[in-house]
Every structure is written in structure tokens, then in C-alpha cells.
C-alpha positions, 0 to 999 in steps of 0.5 A: 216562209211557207211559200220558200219551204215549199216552192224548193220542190214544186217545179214540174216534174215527170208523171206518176200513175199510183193514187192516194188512200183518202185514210191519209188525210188529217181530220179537218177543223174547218166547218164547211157551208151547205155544198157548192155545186161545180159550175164548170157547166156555166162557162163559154171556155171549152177548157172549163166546160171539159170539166162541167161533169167532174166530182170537183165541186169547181168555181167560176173566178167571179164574187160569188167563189171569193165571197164563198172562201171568206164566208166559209174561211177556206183557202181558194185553189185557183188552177188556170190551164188551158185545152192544148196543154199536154200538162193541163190535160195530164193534171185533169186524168191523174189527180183530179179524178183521184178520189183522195183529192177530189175529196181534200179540195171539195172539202177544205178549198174552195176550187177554182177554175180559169182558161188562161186564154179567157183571162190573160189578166189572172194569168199575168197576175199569178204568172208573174207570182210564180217567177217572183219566187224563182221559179219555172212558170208554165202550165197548169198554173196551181196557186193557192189564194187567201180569201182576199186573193193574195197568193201564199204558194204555187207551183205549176205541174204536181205529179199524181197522188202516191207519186210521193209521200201524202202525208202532210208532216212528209210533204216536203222532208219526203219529196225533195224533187217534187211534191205529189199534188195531195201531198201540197192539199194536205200540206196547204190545208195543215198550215191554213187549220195552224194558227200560227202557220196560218198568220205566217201564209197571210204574212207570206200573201201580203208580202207576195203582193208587195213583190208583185207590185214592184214586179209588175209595176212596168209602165208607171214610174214614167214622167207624169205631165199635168198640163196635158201635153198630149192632148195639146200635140206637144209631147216629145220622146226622152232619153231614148235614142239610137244609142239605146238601140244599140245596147239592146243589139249588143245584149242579143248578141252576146245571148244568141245560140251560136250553135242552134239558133234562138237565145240562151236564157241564164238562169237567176243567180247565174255569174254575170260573167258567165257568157265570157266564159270567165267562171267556175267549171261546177258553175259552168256545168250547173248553167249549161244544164239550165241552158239544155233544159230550158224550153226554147220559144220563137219569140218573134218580136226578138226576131223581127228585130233582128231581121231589120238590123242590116235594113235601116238606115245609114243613120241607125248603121253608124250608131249600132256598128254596121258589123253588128248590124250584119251579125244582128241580121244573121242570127235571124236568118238562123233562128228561122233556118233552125224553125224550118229545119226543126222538130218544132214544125209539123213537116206533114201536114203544116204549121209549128208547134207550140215551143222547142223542150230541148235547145236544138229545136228537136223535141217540140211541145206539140200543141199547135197554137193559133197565136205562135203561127199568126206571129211567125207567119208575120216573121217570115214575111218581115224577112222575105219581104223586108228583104225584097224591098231592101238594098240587094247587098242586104239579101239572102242567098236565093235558097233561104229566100225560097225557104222563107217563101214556101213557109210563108205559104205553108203557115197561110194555108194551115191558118186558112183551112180546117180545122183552124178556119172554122165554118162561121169565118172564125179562126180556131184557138188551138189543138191539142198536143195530146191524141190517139195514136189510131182510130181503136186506141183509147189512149190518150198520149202526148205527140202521138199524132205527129211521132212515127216508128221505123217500121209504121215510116216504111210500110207508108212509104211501100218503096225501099228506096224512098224510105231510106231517102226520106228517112234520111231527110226527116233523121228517122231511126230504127230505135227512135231519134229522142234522146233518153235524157230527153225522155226521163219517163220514157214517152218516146221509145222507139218513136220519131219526131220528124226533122230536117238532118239532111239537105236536098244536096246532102240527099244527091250526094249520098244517094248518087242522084239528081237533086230533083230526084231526091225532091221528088221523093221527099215530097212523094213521101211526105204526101203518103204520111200525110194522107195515112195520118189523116185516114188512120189517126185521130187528129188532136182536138180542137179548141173552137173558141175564137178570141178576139186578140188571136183573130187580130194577129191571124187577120194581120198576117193573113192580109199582108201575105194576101197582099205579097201574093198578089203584088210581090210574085208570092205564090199566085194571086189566086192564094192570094186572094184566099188568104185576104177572103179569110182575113177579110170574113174572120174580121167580119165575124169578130165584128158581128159577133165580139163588136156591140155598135151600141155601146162601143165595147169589144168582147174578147170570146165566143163559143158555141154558138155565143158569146162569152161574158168577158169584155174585151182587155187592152190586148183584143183591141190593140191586136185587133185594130193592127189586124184591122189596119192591116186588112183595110191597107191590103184591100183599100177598103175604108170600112175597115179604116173606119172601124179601127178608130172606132176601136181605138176611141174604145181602147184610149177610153177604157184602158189609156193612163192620161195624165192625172187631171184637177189635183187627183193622185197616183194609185195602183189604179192609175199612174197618170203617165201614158201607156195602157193598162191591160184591164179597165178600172174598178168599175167593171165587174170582171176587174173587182177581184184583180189584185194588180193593174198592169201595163205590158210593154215587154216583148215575151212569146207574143208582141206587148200591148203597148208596143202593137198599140203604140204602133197602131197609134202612129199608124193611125196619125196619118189620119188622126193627127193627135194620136201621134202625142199619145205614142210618144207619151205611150213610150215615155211611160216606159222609159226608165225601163227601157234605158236599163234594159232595152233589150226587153223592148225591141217592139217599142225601140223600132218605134223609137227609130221610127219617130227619130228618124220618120222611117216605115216600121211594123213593130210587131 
């Protein structure tokens, strides 16, 4: 199969600089239409308008790009990327201003281009198709389409022309690691101009599809019911219990990082007993290889699960074990000790990272995203508010309640101040990874506004003893803290990213001073960092565009830790009532700005002083309505109750999966068994070119749809009591999933518990 020959070698790899003569490429068969304009010009995305002046002659995915590939019978390139990613950004600088590319793609592709945070439904989509042939998903996603959209190959970073071989015969034989991005064009367009190789890619399409619909088909091999139990109040849960709860805590536990923190991820084809340590020793070495280079996210459902194992009641400690419990509860507190310690926060100027590339949480990917620190911001507040409120045995040692405190207050206030708060009460999308290192440096460079050298660390600081003190805290070395093996092309030299090696009591002991002596000076020192970073570099830059989904998380936290303030002797109730004033003007501009009152209909993006074609998808209304909920229970203010059943009559009607009614049967448009699909059915204009429906319950780098809306739900019961029918049936959707793997589910097993024991939860 063409897409197995290939997928061996298009795994990221590291950059190359050389390009490619435009003299290797083979004369095309392909007899091309009058040319098409590039229409980057035309989109809301800031990710798509940075490419409004490139000689690629770029598509909108919409009817017009599909229709132009199968008129022109031309295979489509779909790369969907975004504005933060150092990746995304370092495919636009070295291959798409290569003229021997530009050129292959205007000429025999008809290229496409997609913001991933404007269509999360493609996203899923050729995501999901990337994992399916075992490989690495990440971004840019590069995937090459038929002209009726099913995908014949892909891959995610392709290094710059001249990387490797560009020939199309070599593409493969020459470039076992990782083929150059021209090299895959010309590879693509010779097999697209064979007939038989081209009979083999529409093979390849439509068994890739078949993958895909089993891959992705979550959420609608549950129970169906006819007779509409739901609507009639009579819906109960299945199978799953507290037993199942169980299972997935066990699971956790036996893949939690004993020495760092976070989860061990196996890669596929790993030993089932690899983790009792029952294996091969080549085996062992090939797995913790994968383990060491397998970027390691928050993952914070995971976590808020683990947090409220030792919190629940009796009832759930006697089924899990209450030793598991304990332990389930401390690989919480460490995976957020190792967050604060780590590399992947901004110990500056604020705020996370976007994810760890090395298992130690020393190496972060630094673009800052709106989503990661909305959600982690609700992590720290399970932890220390679960913990305040819960049995005092339970809580931790007054140090780690205080680290949870200040982190709570430090994500509140990076989300509450420029440039994420924008001028019109929106909250921003994210920032860039990549950026000047000073004002008259031209070069662009991944990191290069939060990573210090020795000598710039101590001419900040001026004082000789300060430095040594900070330096010591924040691991800073005279020739770098990157490892090499973690710096194959060479990035980092001599550079530091800032981490916490050294404790305040560790500072005192070694310095022979007080601990408030070493306090002061850490923070002195941070203070000066700050104020030269700010004054001599370039901050990364904004992506401006405000998402209905992001703000809902944002609004959410933002409201619970206004509310802890003001009640709960969190920092002061003048912060307090910042962060709700935040939350409360960010969700006034979604509804002015996202919300038609006239037809009911959220939209998911606004930009520019507009907003964006895209309506809304399940995920903006489910996020939203929890951030609606959580701003109208911190303020008691019933306009915002009243707007969250207004949102949720939306969702239910444009994405729930009732019951199939009046003989009607399955499809993979409709399964009629409970739950919410991502997307709306054929009869909006952005779903007629969406290959798959899905439905999302599995909790990965951001809470699921159908778990925040299950929740919602439920929450909502109290004042609408035919909600609660529609919850249960919601997870009884996902049920045989959930009883193979409910490890995968934590969001949708709290509320499991919750409904068989009538307890408080926040799923997500």
C-alpha cells in the first residue's frame, strides 16, 4: 500500500535548511484549469490570513476546493496547522516559500488550508487517520486526499527541501528517516499520474476510511431505545459501577511515572508485560526509548480524577481500596508538584507551556495556549479547594497547599491581563513559541523569549550573590541545562530553560541563610528577569482570535477562582472580584459577538473585528454552557442561568443522537443511541464535506464533549428535570467502551458515581 510505504519515514524529524531545483521534478500528465487564486485573504483565521500574500495558490476547505480537485482531477493537500506552533511556523519559512514546492503543489495539487482551532471537526478527523496508520500525530498535519476527501497518506513535519533526495523514484529508498517535504509532492503526484498506483491510493482511501469508521466509531454501539425512554424520565445507567471505577484507577496506577510524575505511554506493539518488567532487555531499551521521547502532556481530567480518589465517599473507598485511593490521590499532588517545578512553566512572567518534549518536564514546547492554562487553572482549584473542604486526614501538608494557592493565583492573573485579555473582554487563543530573541534580531527562533544564557542571567541580576542563589533555584548553567540528546540540531547551546532544582530549604542550607533571605532573593530575581524581558525582547506573537470553546473553559475557571477568593481566604477578595469582572465581560462578548438571539445559533470564532462563517460545534456549546453555569453560581446572577438553557435547547437540538423514531434506521449519520455528535447533520454547509460524524467521550489533552456536556446536564436537572434522562442515556451511549477501557473515561466515570451515589461532582 502506498500510504504503509510511505508512513515508515514521515514521522517529524529535525529541520534542514538546503532547497530543492525546481529541474527534479518529472513532467506532469496532469492538464490543469485556468489558475486558482490563493484565498488565505478571505478567512477569519489569523493562522490562514498569515498566508494571504504566499505564491501557494491556497484553498479554503469548503465546495468550491473539493469541486476544483475533481474537476481538475488532482489530488488535494490538506495541511491544517495553527499560529503558536513552532512546527506549523518552521514548515511555512523552509518549504512553503521553496519555489520547487510552491511550484509542484500550484501545479499538480489542489492545496488546502485549515486552522485547527477554527475546524476541530477535520482536525479529529485526519488526526485520528494519522494514529490509525501508527503513527505520531502532531502538527502541521499534512494529508493527502482524494478528490471525494478520503486520505491516501500523511504525515505531520516533512523537513526542508534538499533535506533529502527529491526525486520521486528516491523518495523513499533515500530517505529511510524522514522524507523532505518535495520529495513526498513528487512522491504523491507520480503515483496519483500511474494508473495502477493510482487504483492502489483510491484502494488505500477507501480502506482508510474503513479504519476510520471503526476507529472513530465511539459512542454509537450503545443501547438504542425506541420507545423513548428518555423523554419519558425513565432512563437508568447499565452496567457500569463502582467496580469500573476501580479498573480505571488500578490501570493509572500501574502507568503513572513513579520518578517524574505524569503517565507512561507504551507505544503500540509494546509487551503486555512490559510494565511488570517480565520482558526482553532489547525489548526493554526499544520501550524506554519510546517512553523518553514521547511528549508529555497535563492531561488534566486524568488529574482531577486522581485528586478526588481519597475524597469520595466511604462507599467508592470500599470497592477501590482505600491504599489505592491514597496512592491514586498522591500521583496528583506529584504530577502538579512536578508542573510547578518544571520547565513547562513560565517562572517569569506566568503561565504554562503548552506541553513537556522530555519526560522530566524540562524541555517545554513553548507556545502558551488559552485552553492548557483555562484547564489547569481548574486542576489547581480541585486540588486546593477539594482539599479544603474535604476531611483534614485527606489534606496536604500546608507547603503544597500554598504551592497550589500561589498557582492558582498566577494562572488567574496570566489569563486576566494582556495580552491574553483582549481590549473587547475577549480572551486571546494563544502565543507563539517562536520570537526574537532582541528588539534588532531578525531571527525568528523556538523559545527564544523565555530561554537565558549565563552571562545575559547574571548581568540582569547585577549582584554576585543573588545570582549564584537564583541560578542555583532555577538550575542555570554556564553551558546550557539542554541535554544534547535532547537538542539533535542544536537549538539550545549554551541556552536555559528555567526550572525549579532547588527548594527554598535547599537555597538556606547551602547558602548559609535564612529561608526568607533566600525568598527574597529568588523573587528579587525573578522581578529583574522580568522587567528586562519585557523591555529588551520581542514577546511571541498573539493569536487574537477568540473561540467560543476556549473562552467557556477560561469563564469557568476564571469564576470558580473569583468565587474561592472572595469566600475561601484565596488571595484577596479585590483579585477576586477582578477575576469574576473578567469572566463576567469575556462572557458578555461571546454572547454579543458568537450568540444570534434570533435564531438561537452560537458561532464558534471571531476575529478582527468580526465574526467568522463557522457555526458553533458541540464542543463551543458544551464548554460554554459550563462556563455559563459556573459565572451564574459565583455571581447568583440568573441571566446567566437563563442563557445556559437557552444554549443547551441549542446543543440537544442540532448535535444530541435521540433515539431513532417512526422505523428510521442507523447510519453513520445517526445511531439513535444518546450522546452528542461533534458536528451537526448534513444539512449545514460546513458538514457536507465531513467524511465522518463523531462523538467524543474520551478524555485526552482537553476534557470530552460528552463528558462536560453529560455534566451540564446533570447540573442543569435541578432546574430542568428531563435533562437528568438524557445524562444517563448520554453515558449509556458509551458504555461498551467505557466497560473495556474506563480508564480512558475518567470524566464520564465521576459522573457515574455521582448518579449511583447522589454526590457533588465537577467532571471536568
Amino acid at each position: 500500500m502506498m500510504s504503509a510505504q510511505l508512513q515508515a519515514s514521515a514521522s517529524p524529524s529535525g529541520a534542514g535548511s538546503a532547497s530543492a531545483s525546481a529541474s527534479t521534478q518529472p513532467q506532469s500528465t496532469t492538464t490543469a484549469t485556468s489558475p486558482a487564486e490563493n484565498l488565505a485573504g478571505k478567512s477569519r483565521s489569523p493562522y490562514i490570513l498569515s498566508q494571504k500574500d504566499s505564491s501557494i495558490r491556497w484553498q479554503l476547505f469548503d465546495a468550491d476546493a473539493v469541486q476544483r480537485a475533481k474537476d481538475e482531477d488532482k489530488l488535494i493537500l490538506l495541511h491544517v496547522g495553527y499560529s503558536a506552533s513552532h512546527f506549523c511556523n518552521l514548515t511555512i519559512q523552509e518549504s512553503f516559500t521553496n519555489s520547487a514546492v510552491i511550484n509542484t503543489l500550484n501545479t499538480h495539487f489542489v492545496p488546502i488550508i485549515v486552522d485547527r482551532e477554527e475546524r476541530p471537526d477535520l482536525d479529529t478527523i485526519y488526526t485520528s487517520y494519522i494514529h490509525s496508520l501508527n503513527s505520531a500525530a502532531g502538527y502541521p498535519l499534512n494529508v493527502f486526499l482524494t478528490p471525494d476527501l478520503q486520505p491516501v497518506f500523511g504525515g505531520t513535519y516533512f523537513p526542508a527541501p534538499g533535506t533529502h533526495s527529491s526525486s520521486a523514484e528516491t523518495a523513499v529508498e533515500d530517505a529511510p528517516d524522514a522524507p523532505d517535504f518535495l520529495a513526498v509532492l513528487l512522491r504523491m503526484r507520480s503515483a496519483w499520474d500511474d494508473k495502477s498506483e493510482r487504483a492502489q491510493l483510491y484502494s488505500d482511501g477507501s480502506s482508510s476510511l474503513e479504519v476510520l469508521r471503526k476507529f472513530m466509531s465511539e459512542g454509537t454501539l450503545g443501547p438504542t431505545d425506541p420507545r423513548g425512554a428518555a423523554q419519558s424520565g425513565n432512563v437508568e445507567l447499565g452496567e457500569l459501577d463502582l467496580d469500573h471505577v476501580e479498573e480505571a484507577y488500578e490501570h493509572m496506577s500501574r502507568t503513572f511515572d513513579h520518578t517524574y510524575g505524569g503517565f507512561l505511554h507504551m507505544p503500540n506493539g509494546a509487551p503486555p508485560s512490559f510494565l511488570s518488567g517480565r520482558v526482553d532487555v532489547a525489548q526493554l531499551e526499544e520501550t524506554f526509548e519510546y517512553i523518553k521521547k514521547t511528549p508529555r502532556f497535563t492531561t488534566p481530567s486524568k488529574l482531577s480524577f486522581l485528586l478526588k480518589a481519597n475524597l469520595f465517599p466511604e462507599t467508592v473507598k470500599d470497592v477501590v481500596g482505600s491504599d489505592l485511593c491514597h496512592k491514586s490521590t498522591d500521583f496528583g499532588i506529584q504530577t502538579l508538584l512536578a508542573i510547578i517545578s518544571g520547565g513547562i512553566r513560565d517562572h517569569v512572567g506566568g503561565g504554562i507551556h503548552h506541553y513537556s518534549k522530555t519526560r522530566d518536564w524540562s524541555l517545554p514546547s513553548f507556545e502558551k495556549i488559552l485552553t492548557d492554562n483555562a484547564l489547569l487553572l481548574g486542576v489547581f482549584l480541585d486540588a486546593w479547594t477539594g482539599f479544603k473542604n474535604g476531611p483534614v486526614a485527606a489534606m496536604p501538608e500546608k507547603a503544597v497547599m500554598d504551592e497550589f494557592g500561589d498557582m492558582i493565583l498566577e494562572l488567574a492573573d496570566y489569563l486576566t491581563t494582556a495580552p491574553i485579555l483582549q481590549e473587547n473582554g475577549g480572551l486571546a487563543t494563544s502565543e507563539a513559541a517562536d520570537s526574537r530573541n532582541k528588539r534588532n534580531d531578525q531571527t525568528m527562533r523556538n523559545g527564544a523569549y523565555y530561554l537565558w544564557t549565563r552571562k545575559e542571567f547574571d548581568a540582569v541580576l547585577g549582584d554576585e550573590r543573588q545570582s549564584a542563589v537564583a541560578a542555583a533555584h532555577w538550575n542555570v548553567k554556564e553551558h546550557g541545562n539542554v541535554d544534547s540528546s535532547d537538542d539533535p540540531h542544536d537549538e539550545y547551546l549554551n541556552q536555559n530553560v528555567l526550572r525549579v532544582v532547588k527548594s527554598l530549604d535547599d537555597l538556606a542550607a547551602q547558602f548559609s541563610i535564612a529561608r526568607d533571605e533566600a525568598a527574597r532573593l529568588v523573587n528579587s530575581a525573578r522581578t529583574k528577569l522580568r522587567a528586562h524581558r519585557e523591555k529588551e525582547r520581542i514577546r511571541p506573537s498573539l493569536d487574537a482570535k477568540v473561540v467560543a470553546s476556549y473562552n467557556g473553559m477560561a469563564i469557568a475557571s476564571l469564576s470558580r477562582a473569583g468565587k474561592a477568593c472572595q469566600t475561601m481566604n484565596l488571595g484577596t477578595p479585590e483579585k477576586g472580584a477582578r477575576y469574576l469582572q473578567v469572566a463576567k465581560d469575556a462572557a458578555a462578548f461571546v454572547r454579543k459577538a458568537l450568540w444570534d438571539d434570533s435564531t438561537k445559533t452560537l458561532y464558534r470564532m471571531y476575529h478582527a473585528g468580526a465574526r467568522a462563517e463557522t457555526k458553533a460545534f458541540a464542543e463551543d456549546y458544551a464548554f460554554l454552557i459550563q462556563g455559563v453555569l459556573e459565572l451564574s453560581q459565583a455571581t447568583s446572577e440568573t441571566l446567566w442561568l437563563v442563557w445556559a438553557r437557552e444554549l443547551q435547547e441549542a446543543q440537544l437540538a442540532r448535535f444530541y443522537d435521540y433515539p431513532l423514531q417512526g422505523g428510521a434506521t442507523a447510519s453513520d449519520r445517526r445511531a439513535g443511541c444518546g450522546g452528542f455528535y461533534s458536528t451537526v447533520e448534513d444539512t449545514d454547509a460546513a458538514s457536507q464535506h465531513i467524511l465522518l460524524r463523531v462523538k467524543d467521550a474520551m478524555d485526552t489533552t482537553q476534557p470530552s464533549t460528552n463528558a462536560v456536556s453529560t455534566s451540564n446536564l446533570v447540573r442543569l436537572a435541578s432546574v430542568s428535570p428531563e435533562y437528568l434522562a438524557l445524562a444517563k442515556e448520554t453515558i449509556n451511549a458509551f458504555e461498551p467502551e467505557m466497560l473495556q477501557y474506563p480508564y480512558l473515561f475518567p470524566g464520564l466515570l465521576s459522573l457515574v458515581i455521582h448518579l449511583r451515589l447522589g454526590t457533588s461532582d465537577r467532571s471536568s
